[in-house]
C-alpha positions in Angstrom: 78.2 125.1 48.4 81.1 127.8 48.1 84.4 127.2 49.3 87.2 130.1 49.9 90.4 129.2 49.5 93.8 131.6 49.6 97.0 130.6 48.0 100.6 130.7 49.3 103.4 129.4 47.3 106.7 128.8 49.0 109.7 127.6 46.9 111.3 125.2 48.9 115.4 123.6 47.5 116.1 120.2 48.6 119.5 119.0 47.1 119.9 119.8 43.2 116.2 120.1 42.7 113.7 123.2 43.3 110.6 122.1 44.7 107.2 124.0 44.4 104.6 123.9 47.2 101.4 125.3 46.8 99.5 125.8 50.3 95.9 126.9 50.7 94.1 127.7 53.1 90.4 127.4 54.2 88.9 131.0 54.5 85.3 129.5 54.5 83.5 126.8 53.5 82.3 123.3 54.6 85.4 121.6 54.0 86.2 119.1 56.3 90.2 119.6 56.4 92.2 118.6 60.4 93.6 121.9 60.3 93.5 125.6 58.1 96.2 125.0 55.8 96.9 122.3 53.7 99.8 121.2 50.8 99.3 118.2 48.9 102.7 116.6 47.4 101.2 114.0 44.4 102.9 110.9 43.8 105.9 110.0 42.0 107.4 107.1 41.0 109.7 106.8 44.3 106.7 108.0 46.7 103.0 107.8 47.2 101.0 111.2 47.2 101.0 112.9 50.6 98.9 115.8 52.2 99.6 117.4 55.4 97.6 120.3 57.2 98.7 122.6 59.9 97.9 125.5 62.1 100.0 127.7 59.6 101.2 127.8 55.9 105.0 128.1 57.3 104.3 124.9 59.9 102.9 122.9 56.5 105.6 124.3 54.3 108.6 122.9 57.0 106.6 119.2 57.1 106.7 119.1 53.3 110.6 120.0 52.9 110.9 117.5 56.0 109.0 114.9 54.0 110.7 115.4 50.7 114.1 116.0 52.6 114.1 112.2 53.9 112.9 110.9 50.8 116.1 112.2 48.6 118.2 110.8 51.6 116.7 107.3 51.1 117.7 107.2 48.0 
């Protein structure tokens, strides 16, 4: 099985702290994702590991800021 993935990197600032996102999406393959693009935020000791997929790697890019955006204000 081959999969084909492309890479987008958006760096994303959230408060003091510079935040990396690495999206990819599905070019071909058997992969079974919800939607073509995906980012994957892994755990950390104030949050559990969270993916999120989208139609676009801007629309996954704006839930992951969103995401990490109310997890600063939490705290």
């Amino acid at each position: 099985m081959c999969i084909i993935l492309q890479e987008y990197r958006y760096v994303v600032q959230i408060g003091n702290e510079k935040h990396i996102f690495r999206i990819e999406e599905l070019v071909s393959g058997n992969a079974i994702w919800k939607e073509k693009f995906r980012l994957q935020i892994p755990a950390a000791f104030d949050r559990e590991a969270k993916t999120f997929y989208g139609r676009s790697a801007t629309e996954v890019a704006k839930l992951g800021a969103d995401f990490l955006a109310h997890r600063e204000l939490e705290s």
